[in-house]
N, CA, C, O and CB atoms as a CASP TS submission, in Angstrom:
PFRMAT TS
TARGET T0000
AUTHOR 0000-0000-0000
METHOD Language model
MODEL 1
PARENT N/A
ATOM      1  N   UNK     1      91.585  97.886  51.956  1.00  0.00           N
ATOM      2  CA  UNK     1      92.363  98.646  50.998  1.00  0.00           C
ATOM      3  C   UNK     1      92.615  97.761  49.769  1.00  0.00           C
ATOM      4  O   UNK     1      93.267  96.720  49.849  1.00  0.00           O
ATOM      5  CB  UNK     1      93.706  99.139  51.630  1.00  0.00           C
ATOM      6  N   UNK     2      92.137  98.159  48.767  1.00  0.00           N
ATOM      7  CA  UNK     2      92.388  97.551  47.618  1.00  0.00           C
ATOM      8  C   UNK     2      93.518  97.456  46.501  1.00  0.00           C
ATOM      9  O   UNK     2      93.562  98.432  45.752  1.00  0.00           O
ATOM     10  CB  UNK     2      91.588  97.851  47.182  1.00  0.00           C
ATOM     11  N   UNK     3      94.398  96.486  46.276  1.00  0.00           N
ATOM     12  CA  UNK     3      95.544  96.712  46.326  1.00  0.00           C
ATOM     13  C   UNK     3      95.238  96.925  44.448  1.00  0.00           C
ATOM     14  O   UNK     3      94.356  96.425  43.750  1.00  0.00           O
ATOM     15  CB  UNK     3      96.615  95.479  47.186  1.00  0.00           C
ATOM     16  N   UNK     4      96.775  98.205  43.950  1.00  0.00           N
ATOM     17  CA  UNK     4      96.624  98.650  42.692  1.00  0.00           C
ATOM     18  C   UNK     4      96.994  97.646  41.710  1.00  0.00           C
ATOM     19  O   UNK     4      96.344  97.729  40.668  1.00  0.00           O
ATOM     20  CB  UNK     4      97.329  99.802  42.516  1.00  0.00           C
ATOM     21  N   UNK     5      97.874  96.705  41.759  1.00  0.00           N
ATOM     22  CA  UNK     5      98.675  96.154  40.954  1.00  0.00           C
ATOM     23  C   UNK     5      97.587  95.097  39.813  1.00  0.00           C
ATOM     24  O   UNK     5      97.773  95.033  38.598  1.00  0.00           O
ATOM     25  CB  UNK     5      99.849  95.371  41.957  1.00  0.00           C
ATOM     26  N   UNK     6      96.699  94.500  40.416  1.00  0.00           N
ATOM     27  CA  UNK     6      95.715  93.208  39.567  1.00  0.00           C
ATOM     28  C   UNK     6      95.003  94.603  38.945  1.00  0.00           C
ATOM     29  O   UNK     6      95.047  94.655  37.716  1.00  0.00           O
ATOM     30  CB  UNK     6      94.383  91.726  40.756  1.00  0.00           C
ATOM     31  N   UNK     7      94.412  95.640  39.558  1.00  0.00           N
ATOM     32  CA  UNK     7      93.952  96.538  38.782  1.00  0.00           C
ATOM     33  C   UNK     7      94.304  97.325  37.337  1.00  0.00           C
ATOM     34  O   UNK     7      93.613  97.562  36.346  1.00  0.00           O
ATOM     35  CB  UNK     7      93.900  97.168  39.519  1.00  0.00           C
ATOM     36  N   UNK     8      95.766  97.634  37.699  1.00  0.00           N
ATOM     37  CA  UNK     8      96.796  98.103  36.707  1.00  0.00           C
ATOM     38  C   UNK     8      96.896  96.470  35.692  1.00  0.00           C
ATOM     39  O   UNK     8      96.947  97.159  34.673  1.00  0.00           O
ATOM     40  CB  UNK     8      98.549  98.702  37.700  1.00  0.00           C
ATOM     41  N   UNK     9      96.939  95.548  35.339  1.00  0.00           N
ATOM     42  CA  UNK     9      96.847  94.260  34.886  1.00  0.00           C
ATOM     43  C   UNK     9      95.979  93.845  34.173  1.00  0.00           C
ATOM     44  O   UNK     9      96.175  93.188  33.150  1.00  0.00           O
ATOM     45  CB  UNK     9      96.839  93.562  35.643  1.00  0.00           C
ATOM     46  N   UNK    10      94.752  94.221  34.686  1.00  0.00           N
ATOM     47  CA  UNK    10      93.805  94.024  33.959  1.00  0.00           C
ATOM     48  C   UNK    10      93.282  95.523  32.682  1.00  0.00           C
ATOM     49  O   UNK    10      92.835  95.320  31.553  1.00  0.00           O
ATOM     50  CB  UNK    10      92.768  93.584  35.124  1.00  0.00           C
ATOM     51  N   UNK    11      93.511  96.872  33.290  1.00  0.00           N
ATOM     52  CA  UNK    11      93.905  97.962  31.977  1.00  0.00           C
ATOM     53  C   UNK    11      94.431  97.767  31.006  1.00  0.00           C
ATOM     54  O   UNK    11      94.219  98.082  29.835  1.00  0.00           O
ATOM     55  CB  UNK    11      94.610  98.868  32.136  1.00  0.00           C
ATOM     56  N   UNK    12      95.738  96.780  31.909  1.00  0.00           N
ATOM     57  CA  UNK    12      96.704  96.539  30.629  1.00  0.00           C
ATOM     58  C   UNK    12      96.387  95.445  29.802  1.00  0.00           C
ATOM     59  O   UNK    12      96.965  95.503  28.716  1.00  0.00           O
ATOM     60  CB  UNK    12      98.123  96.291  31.010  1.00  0.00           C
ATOM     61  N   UNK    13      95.548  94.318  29.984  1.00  0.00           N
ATOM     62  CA  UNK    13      95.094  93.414  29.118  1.00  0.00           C
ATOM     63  C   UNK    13      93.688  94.233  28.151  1.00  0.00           C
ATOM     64  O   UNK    13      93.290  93.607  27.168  1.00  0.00           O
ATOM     65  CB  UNK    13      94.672  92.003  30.106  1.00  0.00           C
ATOM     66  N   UNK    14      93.055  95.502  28.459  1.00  0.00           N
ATOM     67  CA  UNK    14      91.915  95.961  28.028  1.00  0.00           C
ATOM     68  C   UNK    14      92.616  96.132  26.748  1.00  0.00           C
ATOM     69  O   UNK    14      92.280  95.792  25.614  1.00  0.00           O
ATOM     70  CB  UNK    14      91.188  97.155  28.776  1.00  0.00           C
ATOM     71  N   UNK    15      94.015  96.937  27.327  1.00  0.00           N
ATOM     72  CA  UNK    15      94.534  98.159  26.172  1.00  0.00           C
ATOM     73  C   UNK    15      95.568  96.993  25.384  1.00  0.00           C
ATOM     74  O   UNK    15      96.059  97.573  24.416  1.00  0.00           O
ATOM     75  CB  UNK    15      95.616  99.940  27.031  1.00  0.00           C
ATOM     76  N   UNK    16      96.123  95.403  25.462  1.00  0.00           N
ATOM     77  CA  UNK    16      96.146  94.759  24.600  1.00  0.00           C
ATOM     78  C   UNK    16      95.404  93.791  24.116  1.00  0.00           C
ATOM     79  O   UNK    16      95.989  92.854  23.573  1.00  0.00           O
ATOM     80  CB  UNK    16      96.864  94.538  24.664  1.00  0.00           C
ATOM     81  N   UNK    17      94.330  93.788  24.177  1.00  0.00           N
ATOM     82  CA  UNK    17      93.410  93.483  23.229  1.00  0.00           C
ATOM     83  C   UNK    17      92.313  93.848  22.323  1.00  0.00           C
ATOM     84  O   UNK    17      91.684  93.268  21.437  1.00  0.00           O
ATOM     85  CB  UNK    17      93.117  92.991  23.571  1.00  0.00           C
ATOM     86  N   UNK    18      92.303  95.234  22.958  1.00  0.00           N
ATOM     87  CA  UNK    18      91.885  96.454  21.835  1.00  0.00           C
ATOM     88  C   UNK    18      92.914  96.778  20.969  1.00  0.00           C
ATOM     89  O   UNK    18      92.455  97.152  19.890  1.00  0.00           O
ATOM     90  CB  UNK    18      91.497  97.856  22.476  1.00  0.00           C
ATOM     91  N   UNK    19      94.262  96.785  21.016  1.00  0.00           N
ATOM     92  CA  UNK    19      95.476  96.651  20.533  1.00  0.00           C
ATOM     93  C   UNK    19      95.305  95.735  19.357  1.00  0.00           C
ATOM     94  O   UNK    19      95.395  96.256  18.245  1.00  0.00           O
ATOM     95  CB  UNK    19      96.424  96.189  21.555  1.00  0.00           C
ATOM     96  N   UNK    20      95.047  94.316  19.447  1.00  0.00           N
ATOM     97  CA  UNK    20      94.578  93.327  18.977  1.00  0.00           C
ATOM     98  C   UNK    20      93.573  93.297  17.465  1.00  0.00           C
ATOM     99  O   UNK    20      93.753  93.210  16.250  1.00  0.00           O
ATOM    100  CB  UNK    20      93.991  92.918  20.099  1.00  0.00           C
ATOM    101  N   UNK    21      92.629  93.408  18.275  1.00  0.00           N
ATOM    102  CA  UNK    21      91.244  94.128  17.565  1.00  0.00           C
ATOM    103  C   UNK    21      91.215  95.190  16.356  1.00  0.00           C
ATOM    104  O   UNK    21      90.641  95.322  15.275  1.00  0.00           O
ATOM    105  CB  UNK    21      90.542  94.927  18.660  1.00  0.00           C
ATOM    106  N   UNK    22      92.025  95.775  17.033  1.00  0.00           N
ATOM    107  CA  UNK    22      92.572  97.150  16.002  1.00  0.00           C
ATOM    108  C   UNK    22      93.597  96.739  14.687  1.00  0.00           C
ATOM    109  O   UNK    22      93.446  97.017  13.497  1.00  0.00           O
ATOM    110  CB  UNK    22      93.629  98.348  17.080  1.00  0.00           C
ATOM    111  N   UNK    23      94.836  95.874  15.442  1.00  0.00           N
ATOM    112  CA  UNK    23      95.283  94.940  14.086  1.00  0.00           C
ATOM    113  C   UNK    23      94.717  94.180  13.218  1.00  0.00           C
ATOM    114  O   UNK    23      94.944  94.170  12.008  1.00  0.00           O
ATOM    115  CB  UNK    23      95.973  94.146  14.291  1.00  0.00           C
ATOM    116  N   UNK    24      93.770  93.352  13.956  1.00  0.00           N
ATOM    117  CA  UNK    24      92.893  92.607  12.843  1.00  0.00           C
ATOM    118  C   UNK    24      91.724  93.310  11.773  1.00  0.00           C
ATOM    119  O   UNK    24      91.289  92.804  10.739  1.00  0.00           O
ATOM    120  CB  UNK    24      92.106  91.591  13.655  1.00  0.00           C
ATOM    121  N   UNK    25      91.341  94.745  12.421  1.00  0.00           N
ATOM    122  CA  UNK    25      90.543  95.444  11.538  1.00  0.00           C
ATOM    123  C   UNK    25      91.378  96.240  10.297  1.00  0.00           C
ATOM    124  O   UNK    25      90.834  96.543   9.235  1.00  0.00           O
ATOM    125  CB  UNK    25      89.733  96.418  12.417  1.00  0.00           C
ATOM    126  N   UNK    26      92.843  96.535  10.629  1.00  0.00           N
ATOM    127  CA  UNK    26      93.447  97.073   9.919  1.00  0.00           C
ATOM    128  C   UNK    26      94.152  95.650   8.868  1.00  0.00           C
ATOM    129  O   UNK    26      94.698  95.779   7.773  1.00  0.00           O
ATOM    130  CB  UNK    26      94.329  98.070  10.807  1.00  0.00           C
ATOM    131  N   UNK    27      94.011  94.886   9.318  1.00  0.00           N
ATOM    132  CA  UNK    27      94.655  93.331   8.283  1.00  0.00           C
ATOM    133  C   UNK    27      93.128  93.147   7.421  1.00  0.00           C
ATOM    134  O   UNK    27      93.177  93.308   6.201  1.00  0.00           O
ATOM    135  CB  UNK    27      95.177  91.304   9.612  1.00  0.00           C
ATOM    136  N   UNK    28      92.015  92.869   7.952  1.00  0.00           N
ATOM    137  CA  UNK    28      91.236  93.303   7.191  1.00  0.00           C
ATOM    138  C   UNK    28      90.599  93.772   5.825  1.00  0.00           C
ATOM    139  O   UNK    28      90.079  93.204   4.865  1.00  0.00           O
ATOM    140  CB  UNK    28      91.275  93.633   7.550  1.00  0.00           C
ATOM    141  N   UNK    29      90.966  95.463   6.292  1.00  0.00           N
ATOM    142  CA  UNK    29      90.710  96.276   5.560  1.00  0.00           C
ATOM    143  C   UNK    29      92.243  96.349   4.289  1.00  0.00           C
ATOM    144  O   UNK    29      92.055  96.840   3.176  1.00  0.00           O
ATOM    145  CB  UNK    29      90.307  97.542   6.569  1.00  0.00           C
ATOM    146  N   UNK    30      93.238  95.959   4.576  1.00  0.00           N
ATOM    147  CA  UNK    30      94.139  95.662   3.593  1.00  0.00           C
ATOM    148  C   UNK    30      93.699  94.647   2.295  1.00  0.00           C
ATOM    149  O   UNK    30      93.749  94.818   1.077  1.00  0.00           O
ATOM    150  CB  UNK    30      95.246  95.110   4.346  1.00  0.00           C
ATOM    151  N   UNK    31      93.287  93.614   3.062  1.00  0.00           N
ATOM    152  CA  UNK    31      92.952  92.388   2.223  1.00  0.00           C
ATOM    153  C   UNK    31      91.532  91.788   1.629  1.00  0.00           C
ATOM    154  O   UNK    31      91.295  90.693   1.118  1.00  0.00           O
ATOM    155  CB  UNK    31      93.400  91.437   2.965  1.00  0.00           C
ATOM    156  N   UNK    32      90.469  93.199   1.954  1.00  0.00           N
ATOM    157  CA  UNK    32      89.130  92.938   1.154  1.00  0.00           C
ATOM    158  C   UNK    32      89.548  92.737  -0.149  1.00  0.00           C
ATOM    159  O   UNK    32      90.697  93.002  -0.502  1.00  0.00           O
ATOM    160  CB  UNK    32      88.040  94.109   1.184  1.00  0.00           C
ATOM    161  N   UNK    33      88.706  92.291  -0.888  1.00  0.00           N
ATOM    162  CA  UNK    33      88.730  92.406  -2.063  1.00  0.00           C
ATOM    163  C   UNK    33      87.306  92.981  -2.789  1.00  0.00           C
ATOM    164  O   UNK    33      86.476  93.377  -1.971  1.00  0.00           O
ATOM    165  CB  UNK    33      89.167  91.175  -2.442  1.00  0.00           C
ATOM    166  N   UNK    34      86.995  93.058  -3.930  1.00  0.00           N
ATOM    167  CA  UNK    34      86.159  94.307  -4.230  1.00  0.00           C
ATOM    168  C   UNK    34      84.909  93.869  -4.045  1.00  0.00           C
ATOM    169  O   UNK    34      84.018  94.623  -3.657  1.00  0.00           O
ATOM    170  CB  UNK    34      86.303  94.944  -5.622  1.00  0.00           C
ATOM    171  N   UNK    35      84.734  92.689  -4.289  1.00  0.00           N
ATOM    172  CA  UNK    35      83.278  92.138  -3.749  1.00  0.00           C
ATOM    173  C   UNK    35      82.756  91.721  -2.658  1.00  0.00           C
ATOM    174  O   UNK    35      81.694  91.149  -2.415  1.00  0.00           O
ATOM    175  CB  UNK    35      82.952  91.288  -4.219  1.00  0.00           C
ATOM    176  N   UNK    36      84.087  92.259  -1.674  1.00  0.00           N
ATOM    177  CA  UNK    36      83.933  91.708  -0.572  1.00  0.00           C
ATOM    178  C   UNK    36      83.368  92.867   0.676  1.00  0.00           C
ATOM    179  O   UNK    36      83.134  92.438   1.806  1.00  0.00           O
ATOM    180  CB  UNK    36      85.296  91.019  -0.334  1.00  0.00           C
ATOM    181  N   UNK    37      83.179  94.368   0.342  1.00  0.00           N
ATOM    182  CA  UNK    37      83.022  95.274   1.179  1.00  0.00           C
ATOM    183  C   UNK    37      81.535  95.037   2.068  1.00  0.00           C
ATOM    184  O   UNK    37      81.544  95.554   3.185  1.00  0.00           O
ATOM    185  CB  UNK    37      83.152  96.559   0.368  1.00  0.00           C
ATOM    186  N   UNK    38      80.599  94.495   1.774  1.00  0.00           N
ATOM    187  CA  UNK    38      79.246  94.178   2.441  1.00  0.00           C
ATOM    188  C   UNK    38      80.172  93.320   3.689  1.00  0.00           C
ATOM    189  O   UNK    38      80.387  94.058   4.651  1.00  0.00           O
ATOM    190  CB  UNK    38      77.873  93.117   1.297  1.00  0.00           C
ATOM    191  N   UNK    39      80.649  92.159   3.817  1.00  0.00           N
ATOM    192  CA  UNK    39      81.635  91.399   4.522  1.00  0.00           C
ATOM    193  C   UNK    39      82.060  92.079   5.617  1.00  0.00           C
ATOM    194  O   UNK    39      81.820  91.983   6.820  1.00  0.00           O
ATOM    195  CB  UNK    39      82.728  91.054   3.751  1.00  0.00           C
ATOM    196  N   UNK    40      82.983  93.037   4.715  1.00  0.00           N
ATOM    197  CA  UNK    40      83.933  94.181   5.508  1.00  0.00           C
ATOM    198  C   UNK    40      83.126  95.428   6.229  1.00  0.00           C
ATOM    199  O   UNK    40      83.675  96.097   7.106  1.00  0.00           O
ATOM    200  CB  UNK    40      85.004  94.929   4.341  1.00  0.00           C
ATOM    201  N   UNK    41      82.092  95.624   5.890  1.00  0.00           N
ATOM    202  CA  UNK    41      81.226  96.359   7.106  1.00  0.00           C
ATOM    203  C   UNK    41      80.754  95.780   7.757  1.00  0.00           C
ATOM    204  O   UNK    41      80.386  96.536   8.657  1.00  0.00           O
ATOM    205  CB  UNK    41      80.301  97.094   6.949  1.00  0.00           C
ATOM    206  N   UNK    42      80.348  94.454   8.046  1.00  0.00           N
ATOM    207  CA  UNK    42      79.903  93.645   9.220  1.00  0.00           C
ATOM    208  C   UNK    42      80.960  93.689  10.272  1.00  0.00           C
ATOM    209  O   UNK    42      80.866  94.003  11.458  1.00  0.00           O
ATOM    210  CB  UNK    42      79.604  92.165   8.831  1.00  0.00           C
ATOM    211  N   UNK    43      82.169  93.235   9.443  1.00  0.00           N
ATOM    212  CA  UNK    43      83.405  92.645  10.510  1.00  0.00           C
ATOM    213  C   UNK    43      83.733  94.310  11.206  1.00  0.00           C
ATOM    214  O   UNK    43      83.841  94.401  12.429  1.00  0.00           O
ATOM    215  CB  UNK    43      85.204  91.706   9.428  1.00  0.00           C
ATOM    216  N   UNK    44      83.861  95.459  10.402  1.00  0.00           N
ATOM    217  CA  UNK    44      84.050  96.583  10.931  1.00  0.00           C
ATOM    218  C   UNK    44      82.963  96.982  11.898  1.00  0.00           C
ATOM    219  O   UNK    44      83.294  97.250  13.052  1.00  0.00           O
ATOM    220  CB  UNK    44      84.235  97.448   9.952  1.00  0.00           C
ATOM    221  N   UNK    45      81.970  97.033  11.614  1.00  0.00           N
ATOM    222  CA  UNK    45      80.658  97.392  13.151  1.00  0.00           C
ATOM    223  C   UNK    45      81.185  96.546  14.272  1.00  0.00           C
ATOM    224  O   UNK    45      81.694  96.983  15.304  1.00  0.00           O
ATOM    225  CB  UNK    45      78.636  96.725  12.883  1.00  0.00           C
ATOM    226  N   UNK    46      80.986  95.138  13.917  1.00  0.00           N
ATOM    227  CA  UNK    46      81.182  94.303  14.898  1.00  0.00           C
ATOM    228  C   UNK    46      82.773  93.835  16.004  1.00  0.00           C
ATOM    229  O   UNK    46      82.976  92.977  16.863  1.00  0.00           O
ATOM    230  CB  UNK    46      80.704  93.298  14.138  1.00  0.00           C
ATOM    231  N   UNK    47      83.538  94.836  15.432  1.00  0.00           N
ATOM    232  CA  UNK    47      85.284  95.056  15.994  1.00  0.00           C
ATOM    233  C   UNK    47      84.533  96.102  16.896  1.00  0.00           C
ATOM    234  O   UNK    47      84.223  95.925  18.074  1.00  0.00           O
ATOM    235  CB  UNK    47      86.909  95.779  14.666  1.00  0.00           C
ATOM    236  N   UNK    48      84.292  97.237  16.129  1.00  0.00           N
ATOM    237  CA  UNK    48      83.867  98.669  16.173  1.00  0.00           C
ATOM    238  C   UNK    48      82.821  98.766  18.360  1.00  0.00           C
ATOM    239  O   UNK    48      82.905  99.434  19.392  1.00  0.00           O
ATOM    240  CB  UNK    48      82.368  98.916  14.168  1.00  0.00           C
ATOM    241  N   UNK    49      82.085  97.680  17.838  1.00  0.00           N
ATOM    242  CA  UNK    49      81.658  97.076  19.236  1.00  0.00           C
ATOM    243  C   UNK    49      82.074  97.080  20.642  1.00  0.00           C
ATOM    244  O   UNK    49      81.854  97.736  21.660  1.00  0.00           O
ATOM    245  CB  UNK    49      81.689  96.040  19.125  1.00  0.00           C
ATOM    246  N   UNK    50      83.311  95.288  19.976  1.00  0.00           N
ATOM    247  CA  UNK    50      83.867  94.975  20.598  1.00  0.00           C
ATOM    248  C   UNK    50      84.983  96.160  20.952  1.00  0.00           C
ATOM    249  O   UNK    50      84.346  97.160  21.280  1.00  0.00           O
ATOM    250  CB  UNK    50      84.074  93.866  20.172  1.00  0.00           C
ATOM    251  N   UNK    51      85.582  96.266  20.974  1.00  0.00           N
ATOM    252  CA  UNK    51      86.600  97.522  21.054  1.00  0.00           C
ATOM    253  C   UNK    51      86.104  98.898  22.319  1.00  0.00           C
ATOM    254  O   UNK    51      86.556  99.295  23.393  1.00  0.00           O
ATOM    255  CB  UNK    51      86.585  98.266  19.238  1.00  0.00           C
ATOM    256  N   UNK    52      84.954  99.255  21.430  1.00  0.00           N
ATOM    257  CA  UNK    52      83.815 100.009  22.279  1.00  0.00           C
ATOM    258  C   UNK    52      83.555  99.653  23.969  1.00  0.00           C
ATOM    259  O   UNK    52      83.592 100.399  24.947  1.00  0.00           O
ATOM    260  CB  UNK    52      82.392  99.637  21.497  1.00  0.00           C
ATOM    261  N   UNK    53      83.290  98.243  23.854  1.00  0.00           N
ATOM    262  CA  UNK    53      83.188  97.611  25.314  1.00  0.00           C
ATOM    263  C   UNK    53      84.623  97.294  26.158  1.00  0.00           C
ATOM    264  O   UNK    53      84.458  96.682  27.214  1.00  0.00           O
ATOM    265  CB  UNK    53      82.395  96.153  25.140  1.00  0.00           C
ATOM    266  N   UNK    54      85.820  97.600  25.848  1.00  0.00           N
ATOM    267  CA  UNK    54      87.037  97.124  25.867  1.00  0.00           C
ATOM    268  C   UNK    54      87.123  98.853  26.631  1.00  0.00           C
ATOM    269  O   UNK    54      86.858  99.158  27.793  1.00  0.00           O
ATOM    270  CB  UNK    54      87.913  96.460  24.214  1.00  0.00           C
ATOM    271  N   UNK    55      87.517  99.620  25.660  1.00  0.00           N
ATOM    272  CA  UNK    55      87.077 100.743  26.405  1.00  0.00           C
ATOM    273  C   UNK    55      86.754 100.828  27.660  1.00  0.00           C
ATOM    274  O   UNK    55      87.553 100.763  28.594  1.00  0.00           O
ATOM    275  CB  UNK    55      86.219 101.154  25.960  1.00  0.00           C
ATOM    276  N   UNK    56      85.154 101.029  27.772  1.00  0.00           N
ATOM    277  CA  UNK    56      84.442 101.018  28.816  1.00  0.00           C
ATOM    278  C   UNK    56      84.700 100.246  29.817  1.00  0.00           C
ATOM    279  O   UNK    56      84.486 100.737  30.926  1.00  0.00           O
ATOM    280  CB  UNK    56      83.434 100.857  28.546  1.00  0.00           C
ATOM    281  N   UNK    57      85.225  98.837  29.756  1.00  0.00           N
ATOM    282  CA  UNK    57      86.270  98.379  30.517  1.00  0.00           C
ATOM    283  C   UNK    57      87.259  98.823  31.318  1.00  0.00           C
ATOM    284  O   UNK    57      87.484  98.822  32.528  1.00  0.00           O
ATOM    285  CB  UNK    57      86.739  97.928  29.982  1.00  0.00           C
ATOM    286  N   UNK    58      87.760  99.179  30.400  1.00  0.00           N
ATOM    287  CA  UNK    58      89.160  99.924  30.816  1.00  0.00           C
ATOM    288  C   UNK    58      88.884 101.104  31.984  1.00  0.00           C
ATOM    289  O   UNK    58      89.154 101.330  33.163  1.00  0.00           O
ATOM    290  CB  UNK    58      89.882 100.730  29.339  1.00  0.00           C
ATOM    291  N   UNK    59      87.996 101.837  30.589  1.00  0.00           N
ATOM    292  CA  UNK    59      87.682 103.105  32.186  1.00  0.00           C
ATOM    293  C   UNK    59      87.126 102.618  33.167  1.00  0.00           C
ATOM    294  O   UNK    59      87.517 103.298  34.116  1.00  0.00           O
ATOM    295  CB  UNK    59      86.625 104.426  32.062  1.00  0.00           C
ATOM    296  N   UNK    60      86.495 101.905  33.504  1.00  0.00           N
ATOM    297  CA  UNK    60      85.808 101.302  34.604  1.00  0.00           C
ATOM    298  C   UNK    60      87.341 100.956  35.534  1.00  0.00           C
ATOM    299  O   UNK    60      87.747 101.571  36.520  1.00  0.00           O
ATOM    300  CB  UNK    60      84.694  99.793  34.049  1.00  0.00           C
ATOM    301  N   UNK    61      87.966  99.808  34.859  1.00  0.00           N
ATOM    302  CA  UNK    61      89.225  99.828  35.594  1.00  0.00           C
ATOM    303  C   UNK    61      89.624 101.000  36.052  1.00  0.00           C
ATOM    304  O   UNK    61      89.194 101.441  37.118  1.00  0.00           O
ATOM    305  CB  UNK    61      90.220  99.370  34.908  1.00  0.00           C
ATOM    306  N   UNK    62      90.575 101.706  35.235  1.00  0.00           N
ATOM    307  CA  UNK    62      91.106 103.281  35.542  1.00  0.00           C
ATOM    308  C   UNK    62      89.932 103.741  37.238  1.00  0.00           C
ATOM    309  O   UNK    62      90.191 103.793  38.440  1.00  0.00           O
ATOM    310  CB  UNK    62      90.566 104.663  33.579  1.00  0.00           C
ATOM    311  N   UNK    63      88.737 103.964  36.459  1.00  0.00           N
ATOM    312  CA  UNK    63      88.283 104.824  37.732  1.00  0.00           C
ATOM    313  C   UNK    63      88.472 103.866  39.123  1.00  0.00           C
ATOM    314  O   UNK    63      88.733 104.483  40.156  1.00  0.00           O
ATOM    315  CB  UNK    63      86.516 105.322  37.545  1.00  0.00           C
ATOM    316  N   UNK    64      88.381 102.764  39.178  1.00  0.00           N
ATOM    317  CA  UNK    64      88.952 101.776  40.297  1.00  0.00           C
ATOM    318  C   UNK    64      90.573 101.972  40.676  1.00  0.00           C
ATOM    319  O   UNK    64      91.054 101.829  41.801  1.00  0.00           O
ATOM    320  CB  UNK    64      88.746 100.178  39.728  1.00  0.00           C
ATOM    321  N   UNK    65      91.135 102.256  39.725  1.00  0.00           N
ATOM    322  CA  UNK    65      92.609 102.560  40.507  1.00  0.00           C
ATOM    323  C   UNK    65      92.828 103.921  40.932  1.00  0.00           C
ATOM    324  O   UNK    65      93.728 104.231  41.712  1.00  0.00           O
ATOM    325  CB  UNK    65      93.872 102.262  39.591  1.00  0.00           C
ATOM    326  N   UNK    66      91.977 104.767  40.403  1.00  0.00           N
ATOM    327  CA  UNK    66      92.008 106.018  40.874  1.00  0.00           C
ATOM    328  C   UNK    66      91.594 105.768  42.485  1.00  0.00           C
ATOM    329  O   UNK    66      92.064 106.398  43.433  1.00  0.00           O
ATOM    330  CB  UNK    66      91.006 107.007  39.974  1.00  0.00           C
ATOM    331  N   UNK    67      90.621 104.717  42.554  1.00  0.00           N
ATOM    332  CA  UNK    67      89.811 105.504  44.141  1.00  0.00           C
ATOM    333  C   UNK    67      91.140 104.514  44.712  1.00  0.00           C
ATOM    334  O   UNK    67      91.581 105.047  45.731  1.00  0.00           O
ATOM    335  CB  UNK    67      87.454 104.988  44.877  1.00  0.00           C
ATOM    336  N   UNK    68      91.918 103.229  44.369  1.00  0.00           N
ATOM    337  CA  UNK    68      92.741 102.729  45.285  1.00  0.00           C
ATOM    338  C   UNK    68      93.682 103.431  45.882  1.00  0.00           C
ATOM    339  O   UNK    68      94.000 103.404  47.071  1.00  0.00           O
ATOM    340  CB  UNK    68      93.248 101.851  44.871  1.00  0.00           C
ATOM    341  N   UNK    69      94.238 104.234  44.784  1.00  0.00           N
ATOM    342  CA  UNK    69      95.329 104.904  44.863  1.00  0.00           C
ATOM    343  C   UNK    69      95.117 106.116  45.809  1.00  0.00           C
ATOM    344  O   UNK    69      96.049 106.804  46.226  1.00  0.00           O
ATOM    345  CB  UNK    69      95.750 105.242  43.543  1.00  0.00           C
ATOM    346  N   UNK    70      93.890 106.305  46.091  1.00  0.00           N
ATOM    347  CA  UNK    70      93.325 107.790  46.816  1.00  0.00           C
ATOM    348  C   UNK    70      92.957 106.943  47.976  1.00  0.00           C
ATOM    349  O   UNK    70      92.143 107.611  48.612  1.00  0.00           O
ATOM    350  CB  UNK    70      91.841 108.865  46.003  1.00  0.00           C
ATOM    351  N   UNK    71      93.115 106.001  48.470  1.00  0.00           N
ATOM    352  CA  UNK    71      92.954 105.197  49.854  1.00  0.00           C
ATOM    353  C   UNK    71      93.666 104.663  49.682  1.00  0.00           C
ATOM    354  O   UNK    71      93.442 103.610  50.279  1.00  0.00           O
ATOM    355  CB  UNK    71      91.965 104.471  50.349  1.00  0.00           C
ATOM    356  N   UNK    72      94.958 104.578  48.976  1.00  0.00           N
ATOM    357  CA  UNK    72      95.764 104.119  49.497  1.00  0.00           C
ATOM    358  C   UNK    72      97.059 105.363  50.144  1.00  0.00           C
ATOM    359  O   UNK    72      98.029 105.098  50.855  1.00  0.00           O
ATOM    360  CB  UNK    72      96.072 103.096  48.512  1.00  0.00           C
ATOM    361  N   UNK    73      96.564 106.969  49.502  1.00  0.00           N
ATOM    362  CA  UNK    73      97.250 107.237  49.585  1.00  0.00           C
ATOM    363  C   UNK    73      96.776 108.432  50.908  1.00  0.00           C
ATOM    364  O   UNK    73      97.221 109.576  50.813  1.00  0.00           O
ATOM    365  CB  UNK    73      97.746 107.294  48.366  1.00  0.00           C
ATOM    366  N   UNK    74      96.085 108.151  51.815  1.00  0.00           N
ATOM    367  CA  UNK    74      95.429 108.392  52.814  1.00  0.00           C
ATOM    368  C   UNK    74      95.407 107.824  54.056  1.00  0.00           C
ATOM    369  O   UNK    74      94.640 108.252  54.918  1.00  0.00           O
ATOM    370  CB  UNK    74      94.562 108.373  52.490  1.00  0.00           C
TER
END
């Protein structure tokens, strides 16, 4: 039986550091300056990514606490 709690822990580090990610794209995009937008679409794809895989993370987690919680609650 796989216990929920390191599961729930690690979601929660997905969803603060996509948290993260998301601040630094929005600090960013405040502080381009006008010659700087070629820059600012690299750093945006490449958040855009990372973030993406953070996600997929996450749900991966999630669907793991789903099946714990359904053996555990059996």
């Amino acid at each position: 039986m796989e216990s929920i709690q390191p599961i729930a822990d690690l979601i929660d580090q997905h969803l603060a550091e996509m948290d993260g990610l998301v601040t630094a794209l929005i600090f960013i995009s405040e502080n381009v300056e006008d010659h700087q937008h070629e820059l600012m679409r690299h750093a945006t794809v490449s958040l855009a990514y990372i973030v993406h895989d953070k996600i997929k993370a996450a749900n991966r987690q999630m669907s793991r606490l789903i099946r714990a919680a359904n053996q555990n609650a059996a």
